[in-house]
N, CA, C and O atoms as a CHARMM CRD file, in Angstrom:
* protein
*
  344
    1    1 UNK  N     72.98000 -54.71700 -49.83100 PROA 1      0.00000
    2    1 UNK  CA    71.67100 -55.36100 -49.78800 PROA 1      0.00000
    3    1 UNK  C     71.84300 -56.87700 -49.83800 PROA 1      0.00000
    4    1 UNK  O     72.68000 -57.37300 -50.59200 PROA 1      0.00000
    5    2 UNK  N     70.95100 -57.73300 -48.93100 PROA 2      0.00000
    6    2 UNK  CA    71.18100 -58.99900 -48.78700 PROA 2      0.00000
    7    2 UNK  C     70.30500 -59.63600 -50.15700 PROA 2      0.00000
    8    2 UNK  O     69.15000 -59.35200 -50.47300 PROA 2      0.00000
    9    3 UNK  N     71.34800 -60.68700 -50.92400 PROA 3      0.00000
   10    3 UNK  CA    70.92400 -61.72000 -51.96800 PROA 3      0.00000
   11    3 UNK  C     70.43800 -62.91300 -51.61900 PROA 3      0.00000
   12    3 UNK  O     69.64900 -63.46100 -52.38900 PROA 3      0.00000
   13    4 UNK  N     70.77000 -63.47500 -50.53300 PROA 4      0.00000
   14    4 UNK  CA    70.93200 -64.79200 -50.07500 PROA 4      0.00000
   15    4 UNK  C     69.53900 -65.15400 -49.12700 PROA 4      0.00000
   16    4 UNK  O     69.55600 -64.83600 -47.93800 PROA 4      0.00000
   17    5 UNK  N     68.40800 -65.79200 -49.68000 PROA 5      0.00000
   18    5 UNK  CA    67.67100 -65.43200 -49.04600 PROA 5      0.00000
   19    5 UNK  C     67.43700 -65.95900 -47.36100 PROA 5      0.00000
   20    5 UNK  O     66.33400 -66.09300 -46.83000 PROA 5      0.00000
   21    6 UNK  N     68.71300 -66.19900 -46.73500 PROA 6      0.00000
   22    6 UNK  CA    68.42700 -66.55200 -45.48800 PROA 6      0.00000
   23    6 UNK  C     68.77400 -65.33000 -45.01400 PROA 6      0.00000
   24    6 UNK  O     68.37400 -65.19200 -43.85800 PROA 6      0.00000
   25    7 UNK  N     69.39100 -64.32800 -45.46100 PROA 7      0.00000
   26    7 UNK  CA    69.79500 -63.37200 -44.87800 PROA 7      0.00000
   27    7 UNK  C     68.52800 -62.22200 -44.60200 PROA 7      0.00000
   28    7 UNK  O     68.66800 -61.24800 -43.86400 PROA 7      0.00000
   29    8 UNK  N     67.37800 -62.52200 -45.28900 PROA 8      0.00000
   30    8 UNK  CA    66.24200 -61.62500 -45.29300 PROA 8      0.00000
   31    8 UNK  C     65.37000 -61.73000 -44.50500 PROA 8      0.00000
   32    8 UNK  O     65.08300 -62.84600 -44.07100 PROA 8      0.00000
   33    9 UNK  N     64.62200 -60.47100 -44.04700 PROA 9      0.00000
   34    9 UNK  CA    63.65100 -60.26200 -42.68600 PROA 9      0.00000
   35    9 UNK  C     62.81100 -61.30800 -42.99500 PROA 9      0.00000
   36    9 UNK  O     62.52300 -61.60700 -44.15300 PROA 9      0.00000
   37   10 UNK  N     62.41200 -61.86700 -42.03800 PROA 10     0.00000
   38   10 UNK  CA    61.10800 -63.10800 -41.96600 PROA 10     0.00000
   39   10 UNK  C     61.59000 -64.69200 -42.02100 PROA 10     0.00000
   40   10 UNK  O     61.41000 -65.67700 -41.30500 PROA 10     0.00000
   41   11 UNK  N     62.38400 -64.38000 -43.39700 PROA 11     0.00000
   42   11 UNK  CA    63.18300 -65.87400 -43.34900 PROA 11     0.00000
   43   11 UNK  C     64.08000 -67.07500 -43.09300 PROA 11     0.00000
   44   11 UNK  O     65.27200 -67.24600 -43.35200 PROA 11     0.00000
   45   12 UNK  N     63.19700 -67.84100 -42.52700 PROA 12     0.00000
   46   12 UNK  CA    64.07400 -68.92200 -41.52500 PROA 12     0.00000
   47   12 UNK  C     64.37000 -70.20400 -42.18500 PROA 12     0.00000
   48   12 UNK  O     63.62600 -70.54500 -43.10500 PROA 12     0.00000
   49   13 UNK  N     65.62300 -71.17100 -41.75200 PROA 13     0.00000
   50   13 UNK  CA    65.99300 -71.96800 -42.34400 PROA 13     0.00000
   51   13 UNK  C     64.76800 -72.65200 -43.39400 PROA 13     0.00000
   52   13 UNK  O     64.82200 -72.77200 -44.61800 PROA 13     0.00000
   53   14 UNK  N     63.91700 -72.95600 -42.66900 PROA 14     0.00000
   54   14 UNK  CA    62.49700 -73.90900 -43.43300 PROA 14     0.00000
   55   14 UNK  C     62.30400 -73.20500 -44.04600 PROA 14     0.00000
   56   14 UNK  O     62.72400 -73.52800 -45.15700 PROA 14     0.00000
   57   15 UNK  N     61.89800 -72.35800 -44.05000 PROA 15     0.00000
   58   15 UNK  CA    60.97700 -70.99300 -45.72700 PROA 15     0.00000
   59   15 UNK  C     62.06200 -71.15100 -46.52000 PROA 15     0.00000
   60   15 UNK  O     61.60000 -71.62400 -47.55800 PROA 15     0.00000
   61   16 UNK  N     63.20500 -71.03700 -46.64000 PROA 16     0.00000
   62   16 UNK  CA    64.56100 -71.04100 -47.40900 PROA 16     0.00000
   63   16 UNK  C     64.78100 -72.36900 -48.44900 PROA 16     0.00000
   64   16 UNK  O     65.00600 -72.51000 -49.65100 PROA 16     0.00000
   65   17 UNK  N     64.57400 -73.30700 -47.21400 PROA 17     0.00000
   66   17 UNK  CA    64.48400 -75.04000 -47.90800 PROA 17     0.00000
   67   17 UNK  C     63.56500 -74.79300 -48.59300 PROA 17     0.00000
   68   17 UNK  O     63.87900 -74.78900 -49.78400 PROA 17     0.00000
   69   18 UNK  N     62.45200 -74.55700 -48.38300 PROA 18     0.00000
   70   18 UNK  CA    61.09400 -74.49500 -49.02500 PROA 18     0.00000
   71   18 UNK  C     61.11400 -73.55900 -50.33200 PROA 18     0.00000
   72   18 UNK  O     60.75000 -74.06900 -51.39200 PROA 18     0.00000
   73   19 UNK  N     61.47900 -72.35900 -50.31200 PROA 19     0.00000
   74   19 UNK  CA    62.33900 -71.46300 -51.59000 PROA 19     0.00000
   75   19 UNK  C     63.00300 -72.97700 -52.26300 PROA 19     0.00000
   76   19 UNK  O     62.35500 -73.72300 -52.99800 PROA 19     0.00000
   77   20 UNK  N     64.07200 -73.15600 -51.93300 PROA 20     0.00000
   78   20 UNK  CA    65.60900 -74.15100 -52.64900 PROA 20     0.00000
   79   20 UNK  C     64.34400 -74.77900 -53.64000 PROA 20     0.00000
   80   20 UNK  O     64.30000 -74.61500 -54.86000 PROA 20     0.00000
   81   21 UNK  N     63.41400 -75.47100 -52.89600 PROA 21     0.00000
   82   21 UNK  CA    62.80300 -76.74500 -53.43400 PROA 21     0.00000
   83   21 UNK  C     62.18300 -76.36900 -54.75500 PROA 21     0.00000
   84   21 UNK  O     61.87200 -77.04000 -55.73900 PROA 21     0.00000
   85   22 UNK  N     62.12000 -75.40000 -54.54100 PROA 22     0.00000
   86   22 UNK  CA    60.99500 -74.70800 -55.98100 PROA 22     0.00000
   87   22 UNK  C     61.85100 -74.19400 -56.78900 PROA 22     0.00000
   88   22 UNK  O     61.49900 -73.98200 -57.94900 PROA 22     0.00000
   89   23 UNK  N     63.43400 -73.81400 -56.27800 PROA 23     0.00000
   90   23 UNK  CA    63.93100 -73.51400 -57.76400 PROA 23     0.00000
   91   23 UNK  C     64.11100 -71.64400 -56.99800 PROA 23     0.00000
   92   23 UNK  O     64.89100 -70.93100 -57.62800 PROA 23     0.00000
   93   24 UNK  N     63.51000 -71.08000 -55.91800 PROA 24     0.00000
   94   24 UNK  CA    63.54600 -70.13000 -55.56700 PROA 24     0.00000
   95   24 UNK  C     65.35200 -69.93800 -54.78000 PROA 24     0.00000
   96   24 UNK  O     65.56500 -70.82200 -53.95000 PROA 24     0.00000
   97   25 UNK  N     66.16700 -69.25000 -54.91400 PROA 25     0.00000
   98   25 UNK  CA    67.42600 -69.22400 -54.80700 PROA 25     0.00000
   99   25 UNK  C     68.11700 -68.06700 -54.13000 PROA 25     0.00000
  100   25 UNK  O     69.06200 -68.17000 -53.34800 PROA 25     0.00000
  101   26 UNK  N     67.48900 -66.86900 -54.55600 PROA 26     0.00000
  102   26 UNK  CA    68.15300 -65.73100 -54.23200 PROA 26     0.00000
  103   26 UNK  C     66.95900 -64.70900 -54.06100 PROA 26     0.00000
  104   26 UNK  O     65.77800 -65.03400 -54.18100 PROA 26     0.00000
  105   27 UNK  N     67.35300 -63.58500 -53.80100 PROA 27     0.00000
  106   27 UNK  CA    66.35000 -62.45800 -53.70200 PROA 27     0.00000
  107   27 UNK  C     65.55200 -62.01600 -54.91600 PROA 27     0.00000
  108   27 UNK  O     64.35100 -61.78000 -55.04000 PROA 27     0.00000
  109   28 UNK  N     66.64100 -61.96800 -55.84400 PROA 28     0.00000
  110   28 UNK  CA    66.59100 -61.05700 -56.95500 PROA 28     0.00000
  111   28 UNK  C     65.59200 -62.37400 -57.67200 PROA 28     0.00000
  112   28 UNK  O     64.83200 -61.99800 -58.56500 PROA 28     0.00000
  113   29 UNK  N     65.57100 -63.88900 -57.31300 PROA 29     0.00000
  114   29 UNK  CA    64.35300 -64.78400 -58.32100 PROA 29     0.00000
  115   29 UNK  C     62.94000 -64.42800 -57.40900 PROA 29     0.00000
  116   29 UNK  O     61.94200 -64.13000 -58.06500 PROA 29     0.00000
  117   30 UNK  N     62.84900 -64.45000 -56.12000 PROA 30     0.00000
  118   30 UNK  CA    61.93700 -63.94700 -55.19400 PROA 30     0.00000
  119   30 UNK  C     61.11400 -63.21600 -56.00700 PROA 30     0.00000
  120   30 UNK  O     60.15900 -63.55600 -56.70500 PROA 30     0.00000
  121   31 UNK  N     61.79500 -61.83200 -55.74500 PROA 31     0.00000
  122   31 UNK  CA    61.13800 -60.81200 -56.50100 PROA 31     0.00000
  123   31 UNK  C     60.73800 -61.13800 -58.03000 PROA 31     0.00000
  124   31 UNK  O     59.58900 -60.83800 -58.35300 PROA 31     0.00000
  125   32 UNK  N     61.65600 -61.77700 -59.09300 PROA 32     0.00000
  126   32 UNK  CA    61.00200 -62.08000 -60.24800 PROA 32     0.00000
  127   32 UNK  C     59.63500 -62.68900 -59.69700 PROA 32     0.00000
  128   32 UNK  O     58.56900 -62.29700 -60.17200 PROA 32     0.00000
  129   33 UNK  N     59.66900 -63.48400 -58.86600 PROA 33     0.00000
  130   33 UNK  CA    58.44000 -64.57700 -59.00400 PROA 33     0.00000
  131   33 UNK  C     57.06400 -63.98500 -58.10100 PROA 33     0.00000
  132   33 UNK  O     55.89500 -64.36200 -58.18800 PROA 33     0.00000
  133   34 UNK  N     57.63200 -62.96900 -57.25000 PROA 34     0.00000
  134   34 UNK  CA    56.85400 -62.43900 -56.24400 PROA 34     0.00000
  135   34 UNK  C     56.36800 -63.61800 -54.92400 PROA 34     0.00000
  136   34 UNK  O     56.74800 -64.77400 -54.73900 PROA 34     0.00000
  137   35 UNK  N     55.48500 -62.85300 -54.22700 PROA 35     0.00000
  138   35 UNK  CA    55.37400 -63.49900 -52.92900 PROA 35     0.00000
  139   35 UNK  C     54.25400 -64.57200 -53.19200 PROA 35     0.00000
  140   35 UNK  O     54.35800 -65.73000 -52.78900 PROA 35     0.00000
  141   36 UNK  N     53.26400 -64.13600 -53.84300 PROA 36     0.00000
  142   36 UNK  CA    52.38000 -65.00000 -54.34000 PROA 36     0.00000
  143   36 UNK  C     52.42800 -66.08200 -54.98700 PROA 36     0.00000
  144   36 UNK  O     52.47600 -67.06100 -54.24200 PROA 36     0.00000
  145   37 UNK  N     52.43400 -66.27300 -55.88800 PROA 37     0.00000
  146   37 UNK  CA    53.74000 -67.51800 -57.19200 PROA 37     0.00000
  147   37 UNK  C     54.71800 -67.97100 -56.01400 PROA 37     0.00000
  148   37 UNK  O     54.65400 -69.19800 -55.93100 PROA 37     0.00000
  149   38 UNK  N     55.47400 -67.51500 -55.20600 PROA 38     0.00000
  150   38 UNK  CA    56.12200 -68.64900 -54.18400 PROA 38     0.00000
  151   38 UNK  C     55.51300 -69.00200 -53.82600 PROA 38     0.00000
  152   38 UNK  O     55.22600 -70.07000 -54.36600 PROA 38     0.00000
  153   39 UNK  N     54.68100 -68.64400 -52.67600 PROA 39     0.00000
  154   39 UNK  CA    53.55500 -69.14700 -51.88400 PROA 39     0.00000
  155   39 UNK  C     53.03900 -70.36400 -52.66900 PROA 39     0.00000
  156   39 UNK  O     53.36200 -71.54000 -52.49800 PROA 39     0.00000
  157   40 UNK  N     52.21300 -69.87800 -53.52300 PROA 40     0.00000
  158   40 UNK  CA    51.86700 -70.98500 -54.39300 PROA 40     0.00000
  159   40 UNK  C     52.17600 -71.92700 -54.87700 PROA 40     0.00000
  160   40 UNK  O     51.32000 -72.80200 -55.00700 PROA 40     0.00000
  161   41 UNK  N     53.44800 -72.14500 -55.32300 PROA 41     0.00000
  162   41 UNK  CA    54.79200 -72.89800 -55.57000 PROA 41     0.00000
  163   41 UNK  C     55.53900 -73.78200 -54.48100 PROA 41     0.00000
  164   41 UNK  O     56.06700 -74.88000 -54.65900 PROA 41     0.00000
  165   42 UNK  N     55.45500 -73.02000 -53.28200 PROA 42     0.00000
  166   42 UNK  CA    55.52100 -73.87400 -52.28600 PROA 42     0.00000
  167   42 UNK  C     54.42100 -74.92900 -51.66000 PROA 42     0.00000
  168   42 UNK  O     54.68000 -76.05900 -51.24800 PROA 42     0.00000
  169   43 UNK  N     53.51400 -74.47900 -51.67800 PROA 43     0.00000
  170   43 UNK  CA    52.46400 -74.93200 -51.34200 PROA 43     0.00000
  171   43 UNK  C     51.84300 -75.97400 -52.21200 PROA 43     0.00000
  172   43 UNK  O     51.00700 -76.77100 -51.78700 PROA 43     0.00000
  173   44 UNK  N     52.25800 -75.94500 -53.39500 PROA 44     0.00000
  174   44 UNK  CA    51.97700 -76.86700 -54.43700 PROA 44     0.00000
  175   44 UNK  C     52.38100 -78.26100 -53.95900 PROA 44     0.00000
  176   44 UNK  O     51.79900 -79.28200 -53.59400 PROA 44     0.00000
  177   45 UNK  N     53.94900 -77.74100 -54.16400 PROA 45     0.00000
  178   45 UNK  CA    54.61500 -78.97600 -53.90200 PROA 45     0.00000
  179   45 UNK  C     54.66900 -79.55600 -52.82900 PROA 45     0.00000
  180   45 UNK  O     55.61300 -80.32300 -52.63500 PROA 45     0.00000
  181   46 UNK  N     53.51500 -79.32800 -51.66400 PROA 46     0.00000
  182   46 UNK  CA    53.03000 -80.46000 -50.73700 PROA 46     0.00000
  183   46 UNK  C     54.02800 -79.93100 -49.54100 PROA 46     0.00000
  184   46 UNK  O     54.48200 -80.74900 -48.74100 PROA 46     0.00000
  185   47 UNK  N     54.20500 -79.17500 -49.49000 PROA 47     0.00000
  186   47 UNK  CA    54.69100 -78.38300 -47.82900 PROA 47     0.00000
  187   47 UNK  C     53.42600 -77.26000 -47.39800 PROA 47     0.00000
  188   47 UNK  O     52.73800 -76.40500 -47.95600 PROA 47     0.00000
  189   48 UNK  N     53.64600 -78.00400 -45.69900 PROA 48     0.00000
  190   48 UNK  CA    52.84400 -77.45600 -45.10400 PROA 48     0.00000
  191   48 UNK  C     52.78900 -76.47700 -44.88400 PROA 48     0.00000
  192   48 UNK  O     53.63700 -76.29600 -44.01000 PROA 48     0.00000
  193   49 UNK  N     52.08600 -75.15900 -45.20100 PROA 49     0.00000
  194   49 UNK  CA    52.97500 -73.59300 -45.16800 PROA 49     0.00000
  195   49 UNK  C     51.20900 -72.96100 -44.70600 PROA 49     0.00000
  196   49 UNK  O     50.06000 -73.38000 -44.84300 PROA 49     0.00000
  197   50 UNK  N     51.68700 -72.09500 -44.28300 PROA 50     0.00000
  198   50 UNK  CA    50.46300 -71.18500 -43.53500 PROA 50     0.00000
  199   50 UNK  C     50.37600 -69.65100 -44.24500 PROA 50     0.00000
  200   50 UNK  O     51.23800 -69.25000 -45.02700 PROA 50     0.00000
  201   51 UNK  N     49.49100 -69.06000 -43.94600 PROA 51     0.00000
  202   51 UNK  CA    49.42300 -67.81200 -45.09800 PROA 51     0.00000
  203   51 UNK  C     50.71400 -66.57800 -43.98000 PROA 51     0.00000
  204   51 UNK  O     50.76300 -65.35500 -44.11700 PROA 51     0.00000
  205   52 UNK  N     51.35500 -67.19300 -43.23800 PROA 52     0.00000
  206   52 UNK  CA    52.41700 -66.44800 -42.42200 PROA 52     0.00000
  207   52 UNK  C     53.75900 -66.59500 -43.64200 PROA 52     0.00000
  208   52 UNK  O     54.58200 -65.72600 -43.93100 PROA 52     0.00000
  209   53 UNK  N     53.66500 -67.66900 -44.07300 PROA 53     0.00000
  210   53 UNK  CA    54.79300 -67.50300 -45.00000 PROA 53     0.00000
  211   53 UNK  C     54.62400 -66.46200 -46.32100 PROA 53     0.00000
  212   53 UNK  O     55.42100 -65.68100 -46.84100 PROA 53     0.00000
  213   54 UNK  N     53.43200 -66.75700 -46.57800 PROA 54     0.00000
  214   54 UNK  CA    53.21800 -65.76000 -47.54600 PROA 54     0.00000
  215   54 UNK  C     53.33200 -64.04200 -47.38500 PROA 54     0.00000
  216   54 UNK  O     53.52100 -63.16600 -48.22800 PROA 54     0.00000
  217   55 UNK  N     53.10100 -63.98400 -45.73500 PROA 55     0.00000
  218   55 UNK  CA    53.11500 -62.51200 -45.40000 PROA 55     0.00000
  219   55 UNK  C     54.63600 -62.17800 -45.45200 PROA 55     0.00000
  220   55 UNK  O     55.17000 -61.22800 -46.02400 PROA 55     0.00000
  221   56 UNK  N     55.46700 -63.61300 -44.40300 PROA 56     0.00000
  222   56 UNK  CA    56.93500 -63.47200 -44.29300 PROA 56     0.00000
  223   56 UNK  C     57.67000 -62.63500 -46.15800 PROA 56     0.00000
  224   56 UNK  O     58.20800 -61.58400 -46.50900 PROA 56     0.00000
  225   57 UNK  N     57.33900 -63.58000 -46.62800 PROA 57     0.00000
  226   57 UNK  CA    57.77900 -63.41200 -48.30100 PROA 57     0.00000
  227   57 UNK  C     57.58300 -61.97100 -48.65400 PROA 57     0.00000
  228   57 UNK  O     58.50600 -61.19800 -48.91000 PROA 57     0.00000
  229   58 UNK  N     56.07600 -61.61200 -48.64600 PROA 58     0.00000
  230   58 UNK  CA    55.71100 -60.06800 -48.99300 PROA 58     0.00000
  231   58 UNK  C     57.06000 -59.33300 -47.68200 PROA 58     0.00000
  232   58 UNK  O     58.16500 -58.93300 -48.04800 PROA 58     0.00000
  233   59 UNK  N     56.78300 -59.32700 -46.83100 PROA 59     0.00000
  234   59 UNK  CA    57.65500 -58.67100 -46.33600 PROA 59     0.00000
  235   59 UNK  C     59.57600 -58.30500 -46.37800 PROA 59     0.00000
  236   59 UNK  O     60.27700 -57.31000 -46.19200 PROA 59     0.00000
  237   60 UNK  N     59.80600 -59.74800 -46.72900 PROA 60     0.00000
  238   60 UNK  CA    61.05800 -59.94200 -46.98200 PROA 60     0.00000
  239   60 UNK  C     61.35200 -58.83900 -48.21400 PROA 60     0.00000
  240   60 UNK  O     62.28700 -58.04400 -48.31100 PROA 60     0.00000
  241   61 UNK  N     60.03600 -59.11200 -49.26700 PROA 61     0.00000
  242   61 UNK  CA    60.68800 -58.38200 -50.45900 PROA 61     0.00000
  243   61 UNK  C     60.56000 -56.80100 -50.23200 PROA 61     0.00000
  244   61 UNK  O     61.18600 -56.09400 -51.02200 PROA 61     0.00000
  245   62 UNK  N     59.74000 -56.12400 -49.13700 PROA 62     0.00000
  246   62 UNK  CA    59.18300 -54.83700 -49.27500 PROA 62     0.00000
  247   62 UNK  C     60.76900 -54.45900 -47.77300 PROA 62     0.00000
  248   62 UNK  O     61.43500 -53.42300 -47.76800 PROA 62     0.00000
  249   63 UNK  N     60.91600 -55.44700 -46.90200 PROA 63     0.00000
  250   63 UNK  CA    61.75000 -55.08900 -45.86200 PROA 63     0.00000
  251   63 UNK  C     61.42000 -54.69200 -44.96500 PROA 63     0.00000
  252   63 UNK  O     62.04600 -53.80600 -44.38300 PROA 63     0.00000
  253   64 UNK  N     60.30900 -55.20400 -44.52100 PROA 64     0.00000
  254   64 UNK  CA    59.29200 -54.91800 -43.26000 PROA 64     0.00000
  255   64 UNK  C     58.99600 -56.80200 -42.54300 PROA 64     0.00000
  256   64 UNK  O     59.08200 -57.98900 -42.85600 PROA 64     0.00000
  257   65 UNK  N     58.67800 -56.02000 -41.60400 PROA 65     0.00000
  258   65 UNK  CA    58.57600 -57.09600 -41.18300 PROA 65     0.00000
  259   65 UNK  C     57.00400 -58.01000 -41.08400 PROA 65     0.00000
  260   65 UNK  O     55.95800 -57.40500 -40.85000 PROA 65     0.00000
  261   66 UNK  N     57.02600 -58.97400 -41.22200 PROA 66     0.00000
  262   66 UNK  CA    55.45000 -60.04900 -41.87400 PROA 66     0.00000
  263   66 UNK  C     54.34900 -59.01400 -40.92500 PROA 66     0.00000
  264   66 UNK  O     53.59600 -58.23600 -41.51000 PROA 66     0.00000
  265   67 UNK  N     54.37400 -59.13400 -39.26700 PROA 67     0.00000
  266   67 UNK  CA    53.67600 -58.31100 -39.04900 PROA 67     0.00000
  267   67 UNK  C     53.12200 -56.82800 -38.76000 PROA 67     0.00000
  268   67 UNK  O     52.20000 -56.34400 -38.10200 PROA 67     0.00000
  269   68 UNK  N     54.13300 -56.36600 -39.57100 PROA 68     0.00000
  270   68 UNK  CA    53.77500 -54.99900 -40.20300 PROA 68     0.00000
  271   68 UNK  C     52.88200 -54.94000 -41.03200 PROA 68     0.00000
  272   68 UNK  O     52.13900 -53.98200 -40.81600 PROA 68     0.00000
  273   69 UNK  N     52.56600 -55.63000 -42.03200 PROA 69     0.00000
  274   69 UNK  CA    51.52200 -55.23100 -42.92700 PROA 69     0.00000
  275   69 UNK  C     50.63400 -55.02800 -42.55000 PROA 69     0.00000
  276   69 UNK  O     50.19400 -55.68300 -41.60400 PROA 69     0.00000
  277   70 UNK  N     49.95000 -54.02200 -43.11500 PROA 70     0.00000
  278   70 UNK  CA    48.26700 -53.77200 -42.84100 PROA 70     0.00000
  279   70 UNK  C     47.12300 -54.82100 -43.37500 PROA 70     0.00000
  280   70 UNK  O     47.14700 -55.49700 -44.40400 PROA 70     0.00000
  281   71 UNK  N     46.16700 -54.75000 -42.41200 PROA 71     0.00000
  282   71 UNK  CA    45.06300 -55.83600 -42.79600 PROA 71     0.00000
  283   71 UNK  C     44.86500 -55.24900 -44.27100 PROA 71     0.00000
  284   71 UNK  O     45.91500 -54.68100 -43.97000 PROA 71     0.00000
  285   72 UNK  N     44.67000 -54.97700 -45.09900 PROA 72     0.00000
  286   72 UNK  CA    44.07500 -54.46400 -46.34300 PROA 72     0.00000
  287   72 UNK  C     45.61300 -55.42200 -47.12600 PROA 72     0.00000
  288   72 UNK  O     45.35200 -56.44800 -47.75500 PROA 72     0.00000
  289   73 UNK  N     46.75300 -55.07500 -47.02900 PROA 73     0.00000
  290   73 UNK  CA    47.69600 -55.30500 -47.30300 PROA 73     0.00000
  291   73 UNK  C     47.33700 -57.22700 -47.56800 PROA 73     0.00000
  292   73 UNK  O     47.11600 -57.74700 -48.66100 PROA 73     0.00000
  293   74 UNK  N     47.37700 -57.88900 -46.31500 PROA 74     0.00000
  294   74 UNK  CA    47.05800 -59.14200 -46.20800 PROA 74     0.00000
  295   74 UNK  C     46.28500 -59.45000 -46.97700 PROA 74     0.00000
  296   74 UNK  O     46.53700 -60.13900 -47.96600 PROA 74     0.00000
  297   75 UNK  N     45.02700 -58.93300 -46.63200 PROA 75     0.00000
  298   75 UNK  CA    43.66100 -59.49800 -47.16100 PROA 75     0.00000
  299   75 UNK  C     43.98000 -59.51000 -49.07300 PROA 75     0.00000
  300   75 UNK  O     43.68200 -60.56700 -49.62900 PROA 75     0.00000
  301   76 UNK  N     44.36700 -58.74200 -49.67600 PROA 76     0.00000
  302   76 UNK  CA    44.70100 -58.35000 -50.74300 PROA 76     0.00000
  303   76 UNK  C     45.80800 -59.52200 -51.39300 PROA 76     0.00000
  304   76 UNK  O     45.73800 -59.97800 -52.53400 PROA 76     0.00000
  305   77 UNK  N     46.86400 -59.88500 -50.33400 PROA 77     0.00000
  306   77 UNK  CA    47.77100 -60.98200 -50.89400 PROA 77     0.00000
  307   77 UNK  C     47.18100 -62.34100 -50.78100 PROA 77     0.00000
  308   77 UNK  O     47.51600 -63.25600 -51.53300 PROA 77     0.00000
  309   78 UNK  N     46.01500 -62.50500 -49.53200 PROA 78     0.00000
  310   78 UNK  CA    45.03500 -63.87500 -49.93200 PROA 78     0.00000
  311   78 UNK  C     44.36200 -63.87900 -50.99500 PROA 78     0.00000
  312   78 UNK  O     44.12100 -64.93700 -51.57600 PROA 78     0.00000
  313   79 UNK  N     43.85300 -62.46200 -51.53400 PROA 79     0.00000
  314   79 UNK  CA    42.85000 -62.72100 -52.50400 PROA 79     0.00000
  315   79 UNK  C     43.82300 -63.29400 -53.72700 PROA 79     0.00000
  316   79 UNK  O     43.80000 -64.42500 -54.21200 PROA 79     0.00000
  317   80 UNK  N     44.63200 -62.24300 -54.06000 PROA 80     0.00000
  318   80 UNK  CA    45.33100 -63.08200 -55.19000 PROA 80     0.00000
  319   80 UNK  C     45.70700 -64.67500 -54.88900 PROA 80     0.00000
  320   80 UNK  O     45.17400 -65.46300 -55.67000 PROA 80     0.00000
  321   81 UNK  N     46.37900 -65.13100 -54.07400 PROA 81     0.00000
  322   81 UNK  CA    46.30500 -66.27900 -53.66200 PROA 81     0.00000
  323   81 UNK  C     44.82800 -67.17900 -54.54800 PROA 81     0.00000
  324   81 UNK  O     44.60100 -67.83700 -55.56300 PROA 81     0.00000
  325   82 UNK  N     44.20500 -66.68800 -53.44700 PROA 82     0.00000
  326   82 UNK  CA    42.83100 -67.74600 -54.09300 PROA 82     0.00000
  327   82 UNK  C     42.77400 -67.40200 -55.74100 PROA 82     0.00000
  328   82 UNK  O     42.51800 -68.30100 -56.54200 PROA 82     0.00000
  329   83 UNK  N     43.01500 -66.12800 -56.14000 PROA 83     0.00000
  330   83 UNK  CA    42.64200 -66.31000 -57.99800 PROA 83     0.00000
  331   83 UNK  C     43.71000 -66.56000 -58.76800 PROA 83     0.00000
  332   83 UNK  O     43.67600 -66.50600 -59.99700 PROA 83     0.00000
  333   84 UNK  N     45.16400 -66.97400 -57.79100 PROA 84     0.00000
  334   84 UNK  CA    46.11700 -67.18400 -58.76000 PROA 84     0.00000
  335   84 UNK  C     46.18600 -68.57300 -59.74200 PROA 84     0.00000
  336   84 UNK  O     46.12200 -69.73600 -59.34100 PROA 84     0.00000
  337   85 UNK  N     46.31700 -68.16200 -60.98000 PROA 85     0.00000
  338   85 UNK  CA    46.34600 -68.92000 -61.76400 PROA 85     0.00000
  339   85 UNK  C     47.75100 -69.50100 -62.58200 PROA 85     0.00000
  340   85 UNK  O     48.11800 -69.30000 -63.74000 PROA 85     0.00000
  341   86 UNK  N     48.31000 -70.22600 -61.59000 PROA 86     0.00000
  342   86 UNK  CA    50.04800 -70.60200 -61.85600 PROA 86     0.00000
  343   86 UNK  C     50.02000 -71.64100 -63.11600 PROA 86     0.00000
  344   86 UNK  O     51.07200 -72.10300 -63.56000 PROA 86     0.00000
């Protein structure tokens, strides 16, 4: 199983930098932090990121690919988004 998170479905050099910057490193902190809390975390810190990264992320950790998820799936990782309280 891939640790390294360039090695994971969705993620490309930039999402990776964008992980580094936050302190996000490997798979196994990913998952501690989940897709949401990155998202958020990235997005904090003033990179331009689209809710595609956030799907990329969910996907990376489940091993599907971003547009696999189901609309319910999505809609569900924006909502937390909007009520997350980091």
């Amino acid at each position: 199983m891939a640790t390294n998170l360039i090695e994971l479905k969705n993620l490309g050099k930039t999402s990776v930098q964008w992980l580094n910057a936050v302190g996000i490193r490997t798979l196994e902190q990913l998952h501690d932090v989940g897709a949401v809390a990155a998202y958020c975390k990235v997005r904090d810190r003033g990179f331009k990121v689209s809710k595609v990264l956030l799907y990329a992320m969910e996907g990376a950790l489940i091993g599907a690919h971003w547009n696999e998820l189901d609309s319910d799936h999505k809609e569900r990782l924006l909502s937390e988004v909007k009520n997350f309280q980091g």
